[in-house]
C-alpha positions in Angstrom: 117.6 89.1 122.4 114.4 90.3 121.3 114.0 94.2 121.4 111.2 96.5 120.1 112.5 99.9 119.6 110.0 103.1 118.9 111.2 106.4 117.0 109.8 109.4 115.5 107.8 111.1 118.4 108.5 114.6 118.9 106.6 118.1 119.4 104.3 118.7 116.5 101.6 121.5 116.0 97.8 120.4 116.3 97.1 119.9 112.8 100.5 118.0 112.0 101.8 114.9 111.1 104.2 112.5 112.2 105.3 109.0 111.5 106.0 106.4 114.5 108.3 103.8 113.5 109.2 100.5 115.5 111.9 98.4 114.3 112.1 94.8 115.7 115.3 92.6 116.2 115.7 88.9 117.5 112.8 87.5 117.0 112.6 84.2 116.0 108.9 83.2 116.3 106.2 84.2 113.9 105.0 87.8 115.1 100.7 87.3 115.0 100.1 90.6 115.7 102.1 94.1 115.8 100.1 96.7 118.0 100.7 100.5 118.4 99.3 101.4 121.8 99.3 104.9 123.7 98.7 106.1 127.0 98.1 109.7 127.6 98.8 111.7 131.0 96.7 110.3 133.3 95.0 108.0 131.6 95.1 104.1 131.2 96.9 102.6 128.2 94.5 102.3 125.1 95.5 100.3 122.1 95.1 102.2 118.7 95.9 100.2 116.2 96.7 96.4 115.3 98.4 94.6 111.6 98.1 91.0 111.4 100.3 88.8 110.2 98.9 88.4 106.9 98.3 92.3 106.4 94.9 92.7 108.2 94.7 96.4 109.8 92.5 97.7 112.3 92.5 100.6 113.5 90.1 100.3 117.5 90.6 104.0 119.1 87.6 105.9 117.4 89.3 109.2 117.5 91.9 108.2 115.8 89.8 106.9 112.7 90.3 108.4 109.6 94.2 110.2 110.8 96.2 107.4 111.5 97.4 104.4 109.8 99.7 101.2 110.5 101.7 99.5 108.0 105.1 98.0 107.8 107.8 97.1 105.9 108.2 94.2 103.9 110.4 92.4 105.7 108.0 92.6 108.4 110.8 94.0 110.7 109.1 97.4 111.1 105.7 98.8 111.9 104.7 102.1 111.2 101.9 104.3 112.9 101.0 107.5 110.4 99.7 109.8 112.0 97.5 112.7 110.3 95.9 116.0 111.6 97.1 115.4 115.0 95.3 117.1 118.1 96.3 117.5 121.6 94.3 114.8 122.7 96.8 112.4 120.9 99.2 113.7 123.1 101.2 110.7 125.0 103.7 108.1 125.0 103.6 105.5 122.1 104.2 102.4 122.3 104.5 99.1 119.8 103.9 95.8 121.2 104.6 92.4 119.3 101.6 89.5 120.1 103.9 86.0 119.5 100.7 84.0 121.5 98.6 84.6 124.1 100.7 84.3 126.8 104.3 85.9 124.7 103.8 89.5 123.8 106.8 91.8 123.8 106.9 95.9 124.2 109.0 98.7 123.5 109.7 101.7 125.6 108.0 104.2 124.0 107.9 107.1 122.2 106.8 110.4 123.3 104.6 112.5 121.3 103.6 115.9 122.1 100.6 118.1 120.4 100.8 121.3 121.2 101.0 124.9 119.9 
């Protein structure tokens, strides 16, 4: 059974760091894409950052540019979101999503990360 499963979120102080892991199980299909979205209160889902298959990152919310970075593990069983001099505008839940095609894409539940002082 395929399952995408976030960790790390958590209250931080604007300023802070944190690191977003999601760990991947049953998947049997090449993974093209891994994907860290977010979706703040109120607001529409937005995606933040996306790793190839062949270790391509792109990072596509500008206000993230610069603070955060995806990577993952060698194995290619985890994806990471680092996240660096956080605000309260990246307040939200987190959330990784696996492209297998463009019709097969699998998400997690979420994380929830909180800026705040």
């Amino acid at each position: 059974q395929v399952q995408l499963v976030e960790s790390g979120g958590g209250l931080v102080q604007p300023g802070g760091s944190l690191m977003l892991s999601c760990a991947a199980s049953g998947f049997t299909s090449t993974v093209f894409l891994m994907r860290w979205y977010r979706q703040a209160p109120g607001k529409e889902r937005e995606l933040v950052a996306t790793l190839s298959r062949f270790g391509l990152s792109t990072i596509s919310a500008d206000s993230v540019k610069g603070r955060f970075t995806i990577s993952r593990d060698n194995a290619k069983t985890t994806v990471y979101l680092q996240m660096n001099s956080l605000t309260p505008e990246d307040t939200g839940m987190y959330y990784c999503n696996f492209v297998l095609s463009s019709s097969t894409n699998y998400w997690g539940k979420g994380t929830l990360v909180t800026v705040s002082s």
